[in-house]
PLY file of the C-alpha trace (Angstrom):
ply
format ascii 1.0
element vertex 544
property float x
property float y
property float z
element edge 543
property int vertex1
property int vertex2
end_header
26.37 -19.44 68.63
29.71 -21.46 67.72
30.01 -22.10 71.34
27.06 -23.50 72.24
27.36 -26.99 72.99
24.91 -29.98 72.40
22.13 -30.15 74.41
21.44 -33.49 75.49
17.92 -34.78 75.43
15.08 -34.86 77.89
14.07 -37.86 79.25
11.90 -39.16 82.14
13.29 -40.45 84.80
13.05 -43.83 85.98
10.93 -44.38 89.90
12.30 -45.98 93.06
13.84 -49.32 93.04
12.84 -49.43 97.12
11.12 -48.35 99.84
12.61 -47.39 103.74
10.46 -46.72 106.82
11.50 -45.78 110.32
10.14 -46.04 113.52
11.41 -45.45 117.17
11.75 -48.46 119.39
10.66 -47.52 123.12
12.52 -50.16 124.83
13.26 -50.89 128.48
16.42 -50.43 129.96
16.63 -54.43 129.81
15.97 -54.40 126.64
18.71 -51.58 125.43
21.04 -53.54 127.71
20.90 -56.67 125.24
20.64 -54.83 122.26
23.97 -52.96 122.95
25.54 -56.38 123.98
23.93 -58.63 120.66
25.12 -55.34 118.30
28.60 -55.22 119.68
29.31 -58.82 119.68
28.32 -58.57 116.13
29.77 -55.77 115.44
33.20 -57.42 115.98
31.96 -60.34 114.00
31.85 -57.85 111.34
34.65 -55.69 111.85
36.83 -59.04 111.67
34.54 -60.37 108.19
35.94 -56.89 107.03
39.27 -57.27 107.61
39.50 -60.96 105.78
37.82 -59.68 102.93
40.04 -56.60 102.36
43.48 -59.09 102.53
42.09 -60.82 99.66
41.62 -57.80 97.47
41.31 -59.04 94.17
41.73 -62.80 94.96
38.40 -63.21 96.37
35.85 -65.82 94.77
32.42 -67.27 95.69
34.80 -70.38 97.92
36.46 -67.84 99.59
33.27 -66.15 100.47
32.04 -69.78 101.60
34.80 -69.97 103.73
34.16 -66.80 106.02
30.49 -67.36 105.91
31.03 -71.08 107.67
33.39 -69.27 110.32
30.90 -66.98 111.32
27.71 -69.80 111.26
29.65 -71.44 114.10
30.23 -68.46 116.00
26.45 -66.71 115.38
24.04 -68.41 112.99
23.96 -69.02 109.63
21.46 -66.01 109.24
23.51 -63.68 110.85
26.68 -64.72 108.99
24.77 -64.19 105.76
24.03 -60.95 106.35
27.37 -60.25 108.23
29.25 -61.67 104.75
26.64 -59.58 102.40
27.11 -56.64 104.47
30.85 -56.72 103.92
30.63 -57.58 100.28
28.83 -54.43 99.75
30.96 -52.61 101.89
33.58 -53.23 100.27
32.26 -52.56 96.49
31.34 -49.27 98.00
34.85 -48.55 98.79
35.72 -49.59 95.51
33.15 -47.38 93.61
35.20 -44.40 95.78
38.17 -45.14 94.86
37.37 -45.18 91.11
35.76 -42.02 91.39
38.64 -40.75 93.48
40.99 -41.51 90.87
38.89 -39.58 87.73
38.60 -36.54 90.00
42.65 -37.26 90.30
42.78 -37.29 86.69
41.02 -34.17 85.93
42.52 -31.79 88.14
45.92 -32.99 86.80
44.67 -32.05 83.50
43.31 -29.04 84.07
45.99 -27.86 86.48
48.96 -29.23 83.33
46.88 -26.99 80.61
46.61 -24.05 82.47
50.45 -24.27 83.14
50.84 -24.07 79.50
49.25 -21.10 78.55
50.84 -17.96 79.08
50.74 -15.57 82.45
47.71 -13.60 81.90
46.60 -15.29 79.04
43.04 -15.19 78.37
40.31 -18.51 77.79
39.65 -19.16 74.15
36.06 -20.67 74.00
36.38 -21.70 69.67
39.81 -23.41 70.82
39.01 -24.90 73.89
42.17 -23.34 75.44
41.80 -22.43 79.16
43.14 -19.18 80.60
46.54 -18.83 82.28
47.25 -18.01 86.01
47.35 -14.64 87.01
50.79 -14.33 88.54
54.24 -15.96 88.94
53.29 -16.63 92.53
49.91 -18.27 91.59
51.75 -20.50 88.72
54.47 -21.54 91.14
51.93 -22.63 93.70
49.75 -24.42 91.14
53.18 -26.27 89.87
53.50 -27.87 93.45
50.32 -28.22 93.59
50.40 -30.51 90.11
52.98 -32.64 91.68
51.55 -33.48 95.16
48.42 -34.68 92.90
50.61 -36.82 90.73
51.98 -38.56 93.67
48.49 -39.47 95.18
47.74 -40.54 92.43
50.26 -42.66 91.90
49.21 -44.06 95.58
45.77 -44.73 94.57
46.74 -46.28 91.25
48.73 -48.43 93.16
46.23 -49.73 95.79
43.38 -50.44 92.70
45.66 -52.27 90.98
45.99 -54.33 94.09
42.61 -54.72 95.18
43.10 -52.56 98.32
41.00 -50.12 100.14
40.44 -48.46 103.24
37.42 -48.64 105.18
36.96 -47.38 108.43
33.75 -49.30 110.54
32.17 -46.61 112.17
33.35 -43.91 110.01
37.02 -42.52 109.33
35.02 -38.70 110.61
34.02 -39.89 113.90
37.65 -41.65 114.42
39.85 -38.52 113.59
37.29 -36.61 115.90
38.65 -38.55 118.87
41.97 -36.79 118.10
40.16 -33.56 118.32
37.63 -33.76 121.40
38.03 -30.24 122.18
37.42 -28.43 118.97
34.49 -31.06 118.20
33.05 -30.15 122.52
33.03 -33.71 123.09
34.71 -35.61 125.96
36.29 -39.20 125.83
32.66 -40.56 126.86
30.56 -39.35 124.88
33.07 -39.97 121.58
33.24 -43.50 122.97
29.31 -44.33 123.18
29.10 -42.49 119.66
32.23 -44.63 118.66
30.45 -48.23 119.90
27.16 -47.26 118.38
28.53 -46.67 115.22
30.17 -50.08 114.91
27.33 -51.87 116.19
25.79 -54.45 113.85
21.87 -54.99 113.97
20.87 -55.53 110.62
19.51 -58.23 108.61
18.09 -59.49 105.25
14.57 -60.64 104.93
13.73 -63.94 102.98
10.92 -64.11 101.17
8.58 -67.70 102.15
9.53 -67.33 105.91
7.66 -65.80 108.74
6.40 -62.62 108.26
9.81 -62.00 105.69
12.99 -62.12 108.13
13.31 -65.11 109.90
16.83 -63.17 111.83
14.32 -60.19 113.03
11.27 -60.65 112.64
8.39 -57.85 113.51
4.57 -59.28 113.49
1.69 -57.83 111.97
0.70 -56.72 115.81
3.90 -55.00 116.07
5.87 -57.79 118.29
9.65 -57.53 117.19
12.25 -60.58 118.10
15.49 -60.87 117.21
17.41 -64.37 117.10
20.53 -64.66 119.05
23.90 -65.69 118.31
24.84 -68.78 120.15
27.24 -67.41 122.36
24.17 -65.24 123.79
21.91 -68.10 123.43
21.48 -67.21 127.58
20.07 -64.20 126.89
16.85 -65.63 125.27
13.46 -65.20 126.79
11.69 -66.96 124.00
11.70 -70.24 122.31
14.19 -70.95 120.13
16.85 -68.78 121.38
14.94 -65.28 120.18
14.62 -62.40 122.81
11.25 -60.40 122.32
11.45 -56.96 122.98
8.64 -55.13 125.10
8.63 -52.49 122.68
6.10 -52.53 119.68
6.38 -51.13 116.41
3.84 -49.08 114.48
5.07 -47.96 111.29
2.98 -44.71 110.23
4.31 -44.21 106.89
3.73 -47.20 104.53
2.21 -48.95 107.07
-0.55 -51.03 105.11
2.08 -51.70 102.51
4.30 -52.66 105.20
1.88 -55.30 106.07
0.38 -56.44 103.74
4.12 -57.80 102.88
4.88 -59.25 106.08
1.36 -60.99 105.78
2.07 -62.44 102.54
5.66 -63.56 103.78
7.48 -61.29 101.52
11.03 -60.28 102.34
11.36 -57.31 104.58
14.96 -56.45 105.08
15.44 -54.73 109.26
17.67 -52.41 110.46
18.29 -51.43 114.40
20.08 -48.69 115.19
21.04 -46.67 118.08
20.81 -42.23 118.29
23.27 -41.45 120.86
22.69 -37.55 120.89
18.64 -38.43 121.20
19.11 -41.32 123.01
16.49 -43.52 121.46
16.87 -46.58 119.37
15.05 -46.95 115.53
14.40 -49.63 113.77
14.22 -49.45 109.80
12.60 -51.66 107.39
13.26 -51.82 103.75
12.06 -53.93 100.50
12.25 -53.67 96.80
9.45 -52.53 94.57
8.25 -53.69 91.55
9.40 -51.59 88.62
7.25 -49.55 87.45
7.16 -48.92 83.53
8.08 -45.54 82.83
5.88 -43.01 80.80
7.01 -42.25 77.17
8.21 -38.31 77.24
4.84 -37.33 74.99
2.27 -38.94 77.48
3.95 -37.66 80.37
3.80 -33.95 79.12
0.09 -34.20 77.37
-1.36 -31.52 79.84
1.42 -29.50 80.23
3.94 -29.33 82.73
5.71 -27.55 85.88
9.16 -26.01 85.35
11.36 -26.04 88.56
14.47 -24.21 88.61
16.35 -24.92 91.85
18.49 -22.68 94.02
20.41 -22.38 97.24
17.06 -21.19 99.31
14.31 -21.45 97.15
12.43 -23.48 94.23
11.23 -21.11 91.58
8.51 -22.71 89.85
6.12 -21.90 86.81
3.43 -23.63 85.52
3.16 -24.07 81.18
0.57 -25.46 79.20
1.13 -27.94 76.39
2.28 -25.14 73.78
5.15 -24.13 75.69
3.40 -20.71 77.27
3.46 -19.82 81.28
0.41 -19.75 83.05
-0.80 -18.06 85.74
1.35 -16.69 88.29
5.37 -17.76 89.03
5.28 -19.89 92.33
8.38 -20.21 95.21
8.95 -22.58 97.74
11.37 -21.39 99.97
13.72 -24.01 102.43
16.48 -22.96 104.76
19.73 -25.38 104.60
21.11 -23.99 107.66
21.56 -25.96 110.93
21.58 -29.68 110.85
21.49 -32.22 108.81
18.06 -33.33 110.21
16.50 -29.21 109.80
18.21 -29.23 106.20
16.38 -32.41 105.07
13.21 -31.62 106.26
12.98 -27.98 105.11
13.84 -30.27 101.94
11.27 -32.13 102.28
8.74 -29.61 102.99
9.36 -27.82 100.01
8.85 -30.93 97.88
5.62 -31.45 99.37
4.36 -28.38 98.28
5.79 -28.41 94.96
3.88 -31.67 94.49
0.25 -29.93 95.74
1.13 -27.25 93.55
1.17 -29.41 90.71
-1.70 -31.69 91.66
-3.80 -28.57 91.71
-2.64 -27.15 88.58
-3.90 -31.03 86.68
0.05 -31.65 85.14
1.46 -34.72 85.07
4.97 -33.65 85.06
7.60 -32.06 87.08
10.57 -30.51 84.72
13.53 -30.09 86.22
17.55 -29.60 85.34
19.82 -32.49 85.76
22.35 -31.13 87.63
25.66 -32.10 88.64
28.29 -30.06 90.25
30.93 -32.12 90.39
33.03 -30.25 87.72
32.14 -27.27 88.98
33.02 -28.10 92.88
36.87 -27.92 92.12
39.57 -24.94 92.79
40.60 -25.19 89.08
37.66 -23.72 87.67
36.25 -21.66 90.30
39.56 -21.23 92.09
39.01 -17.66 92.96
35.45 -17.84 93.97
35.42 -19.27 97.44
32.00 -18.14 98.22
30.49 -19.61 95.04
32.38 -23.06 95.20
30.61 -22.81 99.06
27.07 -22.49 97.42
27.06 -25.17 95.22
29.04 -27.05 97.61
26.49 -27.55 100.07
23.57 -27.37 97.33
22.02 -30.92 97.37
21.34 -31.72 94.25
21.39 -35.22 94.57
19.41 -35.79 97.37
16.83 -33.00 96.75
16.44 -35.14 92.85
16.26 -38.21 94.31
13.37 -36.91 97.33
11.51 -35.23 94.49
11.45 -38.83 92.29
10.45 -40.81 95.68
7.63 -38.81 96.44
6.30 -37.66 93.00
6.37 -41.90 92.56
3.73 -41.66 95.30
1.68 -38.93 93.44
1.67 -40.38 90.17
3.92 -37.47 88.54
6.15 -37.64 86.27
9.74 -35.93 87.00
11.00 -35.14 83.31
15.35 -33.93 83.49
16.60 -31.72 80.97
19.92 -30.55 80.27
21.05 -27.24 81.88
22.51 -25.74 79.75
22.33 -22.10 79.40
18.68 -21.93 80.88
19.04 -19.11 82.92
20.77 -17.43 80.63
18.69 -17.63 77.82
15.46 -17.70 80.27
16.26 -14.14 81.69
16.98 -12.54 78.00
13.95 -14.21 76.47
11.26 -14.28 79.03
12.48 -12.05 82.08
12.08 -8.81 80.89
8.24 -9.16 78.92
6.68 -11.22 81.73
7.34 -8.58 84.25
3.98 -5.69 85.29
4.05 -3.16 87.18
2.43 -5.11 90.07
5.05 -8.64 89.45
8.93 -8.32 89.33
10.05 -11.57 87.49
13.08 -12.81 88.47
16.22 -14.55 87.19
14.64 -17.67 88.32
11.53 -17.25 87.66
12.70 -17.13 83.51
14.41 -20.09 84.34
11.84 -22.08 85.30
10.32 -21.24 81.91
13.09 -22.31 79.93
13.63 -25.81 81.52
9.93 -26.21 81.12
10.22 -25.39 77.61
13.04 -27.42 76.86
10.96 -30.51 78.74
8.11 -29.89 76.18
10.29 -30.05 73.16
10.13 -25.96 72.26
13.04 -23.68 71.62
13.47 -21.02 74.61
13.38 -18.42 72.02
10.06 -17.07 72.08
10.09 -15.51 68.66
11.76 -16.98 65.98
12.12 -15.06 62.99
11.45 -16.72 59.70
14.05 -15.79 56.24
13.41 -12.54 54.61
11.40 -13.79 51.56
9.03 -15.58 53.53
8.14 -12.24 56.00
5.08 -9.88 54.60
7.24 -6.96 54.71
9.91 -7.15 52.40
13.05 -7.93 54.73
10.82 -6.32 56.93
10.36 -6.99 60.98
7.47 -9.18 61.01
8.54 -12.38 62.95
6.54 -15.79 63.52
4.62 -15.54 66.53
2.17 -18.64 65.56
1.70 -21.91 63.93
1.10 -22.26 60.21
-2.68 -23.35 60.62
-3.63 -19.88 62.46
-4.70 -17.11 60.56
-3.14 -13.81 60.40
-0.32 -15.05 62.54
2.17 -12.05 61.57
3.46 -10.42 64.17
2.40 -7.02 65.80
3.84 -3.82 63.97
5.05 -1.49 66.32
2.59 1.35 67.71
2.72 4.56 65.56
1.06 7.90 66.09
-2.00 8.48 64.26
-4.14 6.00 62.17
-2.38 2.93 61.37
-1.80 3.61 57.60
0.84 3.93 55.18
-0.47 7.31 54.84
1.69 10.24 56.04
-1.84 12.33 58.24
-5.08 12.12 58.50
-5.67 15.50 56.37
-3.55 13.61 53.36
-5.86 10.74 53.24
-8.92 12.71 52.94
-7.40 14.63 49.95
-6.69 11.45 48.39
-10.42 9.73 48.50
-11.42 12.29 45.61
-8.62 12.16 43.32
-8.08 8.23 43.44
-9.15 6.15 40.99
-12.12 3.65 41.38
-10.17 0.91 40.83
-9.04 -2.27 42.49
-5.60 -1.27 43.14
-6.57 2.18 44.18
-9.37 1.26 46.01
-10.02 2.39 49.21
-10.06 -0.86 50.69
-6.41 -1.05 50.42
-6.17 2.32 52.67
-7.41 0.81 55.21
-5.15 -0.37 58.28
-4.84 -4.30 58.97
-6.49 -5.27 62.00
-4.39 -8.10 63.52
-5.52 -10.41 66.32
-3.50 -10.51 69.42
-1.57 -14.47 68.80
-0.07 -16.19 71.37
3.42 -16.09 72.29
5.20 -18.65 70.65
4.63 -21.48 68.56
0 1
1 2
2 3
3 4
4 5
5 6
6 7
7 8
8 9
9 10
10 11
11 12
12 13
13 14
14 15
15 16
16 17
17 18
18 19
19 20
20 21
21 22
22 23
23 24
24 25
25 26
26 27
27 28
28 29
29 30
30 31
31 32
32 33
33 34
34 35
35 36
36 37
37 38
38 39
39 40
40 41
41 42
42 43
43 44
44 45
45 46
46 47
47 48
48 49
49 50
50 51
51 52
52 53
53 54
54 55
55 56
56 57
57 58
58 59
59 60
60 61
61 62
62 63
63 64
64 65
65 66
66 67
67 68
68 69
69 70
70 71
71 72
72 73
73 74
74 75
75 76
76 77
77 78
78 79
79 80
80 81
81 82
82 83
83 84
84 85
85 86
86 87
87 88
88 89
89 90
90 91
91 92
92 93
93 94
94 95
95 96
96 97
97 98
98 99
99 100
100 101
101 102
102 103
103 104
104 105
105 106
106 107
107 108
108 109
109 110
110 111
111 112
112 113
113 114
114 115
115 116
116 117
117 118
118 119
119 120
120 121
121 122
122 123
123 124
124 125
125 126
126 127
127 128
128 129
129 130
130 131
131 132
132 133
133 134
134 135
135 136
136 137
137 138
138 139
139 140
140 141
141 142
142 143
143 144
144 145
145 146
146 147
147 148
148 149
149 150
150 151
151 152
152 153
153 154
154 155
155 156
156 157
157 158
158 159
159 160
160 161
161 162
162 163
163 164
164 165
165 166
166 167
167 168
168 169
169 170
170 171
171 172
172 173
173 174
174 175
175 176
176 177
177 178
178 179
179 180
180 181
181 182
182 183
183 184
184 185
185 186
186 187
187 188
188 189
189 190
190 191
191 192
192 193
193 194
194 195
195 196
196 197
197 198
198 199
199 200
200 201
201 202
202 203
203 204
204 205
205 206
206 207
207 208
208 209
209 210
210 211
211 212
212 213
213 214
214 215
215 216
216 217
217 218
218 219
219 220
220 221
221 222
222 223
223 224
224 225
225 226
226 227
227 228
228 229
229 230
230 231
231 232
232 233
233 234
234 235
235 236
236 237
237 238
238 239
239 240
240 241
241 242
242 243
243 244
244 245
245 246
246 247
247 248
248 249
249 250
250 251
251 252
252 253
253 254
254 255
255 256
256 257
257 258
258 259
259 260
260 261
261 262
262 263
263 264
264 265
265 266
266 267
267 268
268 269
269 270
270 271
271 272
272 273
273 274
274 275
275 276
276 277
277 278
278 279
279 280
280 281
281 282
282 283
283 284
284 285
285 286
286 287
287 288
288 289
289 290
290 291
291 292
292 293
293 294
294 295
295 296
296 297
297 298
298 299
299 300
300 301
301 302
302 303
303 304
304 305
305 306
306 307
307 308
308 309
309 310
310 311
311 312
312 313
313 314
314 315
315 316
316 317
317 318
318 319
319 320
320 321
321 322
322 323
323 324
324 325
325 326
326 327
327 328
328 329
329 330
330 331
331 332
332 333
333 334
334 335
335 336
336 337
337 338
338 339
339 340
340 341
341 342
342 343
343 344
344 345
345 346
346 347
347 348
348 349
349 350
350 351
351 352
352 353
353 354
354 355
355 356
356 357
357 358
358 359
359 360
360 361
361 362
362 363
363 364
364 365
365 366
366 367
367 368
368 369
369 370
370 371
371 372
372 373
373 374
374 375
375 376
376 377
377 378
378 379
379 380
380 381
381 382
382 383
383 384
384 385
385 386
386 387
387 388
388 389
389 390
390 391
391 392
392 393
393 394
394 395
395 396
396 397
397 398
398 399
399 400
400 401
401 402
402 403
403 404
404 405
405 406
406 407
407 408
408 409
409 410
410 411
411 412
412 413
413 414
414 415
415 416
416 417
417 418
418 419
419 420
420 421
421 422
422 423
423 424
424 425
425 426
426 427
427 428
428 429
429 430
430 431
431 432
432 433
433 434
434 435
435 436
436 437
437 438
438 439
439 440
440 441
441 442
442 443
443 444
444 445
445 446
446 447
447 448
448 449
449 450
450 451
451 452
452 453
453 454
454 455
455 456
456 457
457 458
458 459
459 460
460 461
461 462
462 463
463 464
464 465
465 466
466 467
467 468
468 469
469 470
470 471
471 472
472 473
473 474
474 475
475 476
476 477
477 478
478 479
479 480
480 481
481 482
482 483
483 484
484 485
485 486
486 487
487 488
488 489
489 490
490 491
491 492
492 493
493 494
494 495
495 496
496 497
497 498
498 499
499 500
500 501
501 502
502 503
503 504
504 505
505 506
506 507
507 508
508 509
509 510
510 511
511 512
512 513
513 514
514 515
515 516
516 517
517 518
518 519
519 520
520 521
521 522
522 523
523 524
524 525
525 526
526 527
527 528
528 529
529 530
530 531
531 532
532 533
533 534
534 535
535 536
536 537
537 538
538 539
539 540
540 541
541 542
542 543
């Protein structure tokens, strides 16, 4: 066990910050006409915000951000430049966040790659000295040389441009503008990439304000579903309601969160609006977003008071079991199966389904927690340490880990459970060699997984995954005998089972000996019959 690293510890994690809805916008062909002209006049409002901000890099200050945002008032509104400046603000923090993270992953393949080079053709990992294993071949440790030095040099790049305050941000996504090099592999022609292309870099979004009508004073929605949206003064002759606002003919319902949704906008809380177009639908969504309130997060012993639901998560399936408060499984192992093939939209809501019945499951069993393993595969992603193992570096790959944790938090928020993370270490390792093997009947084939589940749940409720733990040899009832602790200290007779013999459970060596012996023993306490007698031993539970 020298190898075995620290386990971090469990911990429960913290609910949503927010809250998104969507719903479709049925609008007239009038009204998709002005949206597409209001979004892409500014959208180049925006595009040109973006391009000032990124030539100051590191120079920019809150005057500088002043400046822009008075450009744009005289060309819009002072709404719309406000969210037009915040909007590029946080575009351009995300771009920064990227490039930091760019620049670790830079950092650790160059490491790995250089201490790999070291070691010897052939050579072998050593675990106790933390030494990786050497390539394979001459070819392979050629290949990773050049390989080493084309990383150096990007990194230098990147270096280069933090230290400057540059990035590079492409409105509309840098995806969608190398596919118009590549219309015929991607089966699109010039005109459809170009009405994807314009409805990506359309701009139709803006921040509510908290006092003002119904929340957003920019677009607002009313509590009977009327939605208006104020126009820049260059389309000021657009308008076909006071004040320079178009109203759309369309109305909006929201479904989901709907009586939260208004009783905000009723209240004139901020309500933050997002309009967007679906070229390969054709329909046009609008999204609404505010913060929540936080909510104070359950201490790890309250949360787990009745138990809890392990969840060990795979590429097709959520293998789940269900453990009471001393650590033992109950019932039968559960599994929620999801495809992630097909599209983005199939994969999230085969997501999405499974969660939902994870969260019944759990709701009928009367837990208040969810256990799951806190997974990140960004290590584990890279051609250094899987370099050989295309397929696997596929699976986990495409595995969302992120987004199925951060579904399961938003909707167990709803449900008032409790998602507890634990560390992953070796869980289905040690899950399928402590619990795989004597939870499976002739009628129930445990799985891998299945084990798994066990062991994160265990680890959530504070118990070894062990499920015997033997105590020293002094303290066992056998002298250095077999006997291991099956039971807590304030249960009676809580040694362990003896293994089954033939015959009557005796120290006696047959049946025909023992009845030989009750006439020639002495009637006394030592060789009393009483002490002939087998021990009867309860049946404990499984572990402590």
């Amino acid at each position: 066990m020298g190898g075995v690293r620290e386990l971090a510890a469990s911990f429960v994690v913290p609910g949503p910050a927010g809250v998104a809805v969507r719903d479709r916008l049925r609008v007239t062909d009038k009204d998709a006409a002005v949206l597409r002209e209001v979004g892409a006049f500014l959208g180049s409002l925006a595009a040109g915000d973006l391009a000032d901000r990124c030539r100051q890099g590191l120079e920019h200050d809150a005057a500088a951000w002043a400046v822009r945002k008075r450009e744009l008032t005289g060309r819009s509104s002072s709404r719309w430049a406000g969210s037009v400046t915040k909007a590029t603000h946080d575009q351009w923090a995300l771009a920064r966040r990227a490039q930091a993270a760019h620049i670790a992953w830079l950092r650790r393949q160059i490491a790995q790659i250089g201490a790999r080079l070291d070691r010897p053709l052939g050579a072998k990992a050593d675990k106790h000295e933390g030494l990786p294993k050497g390539y394979a071949s001459r070819r392979e440790w050629h290949a990773k040389s050049r390989r080493l030095q084309t990383l150096k040099d990007r990194l230098a790049a990147v270096e280069a441009d933090w230290n400057t305050g540059r990035v590079h941000v492409v409105r509309g996504g840098r995806r969608l503008a190398n596919t118009r090099h590549h219309l015929a592999q991607a089966g699109l022609d010039e005109k459809a990439w170009r009405s994807r292309w314009e409805a990506a870099r359309m701009f139709l979004a803006a921040d509510g304000e908290s006092g003002k009508r119904f929340g957003n004073e920019t677009i607002r929605i009313t509590d009977t579903g009327q939605i208006s949206i104020k126009l820049p003064a260059a389309l000021a002759h657009l308008a076909n309601a006071p004040h320079g606002r178009y109203e759309l003919h369309a109305r909006v319902a929201f479904k989901h969160r709907g009586q939260e949704w208004l009783d905000r906008i009723t209240a004139d809380r901020a309500v933050a609006y997002r309009v967007h177009h679906d070229v390969l639908r054709g329909r046009w969504y609008v999204t609404a977003s505010w913060q929540r309130a936080a909510v104070p997060v359950l201490p790890l012993q309250t949360a787990l008071a009745r138990g809890t639901v392990g969840v060990d998560m795979n590429d097709d399936h959520l293998a789940v079991w269900r453990l009471d408060q001393h650590g033992n499984p109950v019932g039968e192992p559960q599994r929620f199966f999801y495809d992630l093939s097909g599209s983005a939209a199939h994969r999230d809501a085969q997501i999405r389904h499974a969660l939902t019945r994870l969260l019944h499951y759990a709701r009928r069993c009367g837990v208040a927690a969810i256990a799951i393993e806190d997974l990140d595969f960004a290590d584990s992603k890279t051609r250094e340490k899987h370099g050989r193992k295309k397929r696997f570096r596929r699976l986990i790959s495409r595995f969302p880990t992120a987004r199925l944790t951060a579904r399961l938090v938003s909707m167990a928020a709803e449900q008032d459970v409790a998602i507890v993370a634990v560390d992953p270490a070796y869980t289905s390792r040690w899950g399928a060699q402590h619990w795989q093997k004597p939870l499976a009947t002739g009628r129930r084939e445990t799985t891998r997984h299945d084990a798994a589940s066990i062991a994160i749940g265990r680890r959530a409720l504070g118990y070894p995954i062990r499920r015997r733990t033997a105590p020293p040899p002094p303290h066992q009832s056998d002298a250095v005998g077999h006997r291991t602790v099956q039971a807590g200290s304030e249960n009676r007779r809580r040694e362990g089972t003896r293994p089954h013999l033939p015959g009557p459970r005796t120290r006696c060596a047959s049946p025909a000996v023992e009845r030989k012996r009750t006439t020639s023993l002495p009637n006394t306490v030592r060789g009393s019959a009483t002490e002939q007698q087998s021990r009867q031993q309860d049946s404990p539970p499984l572990s402590v």
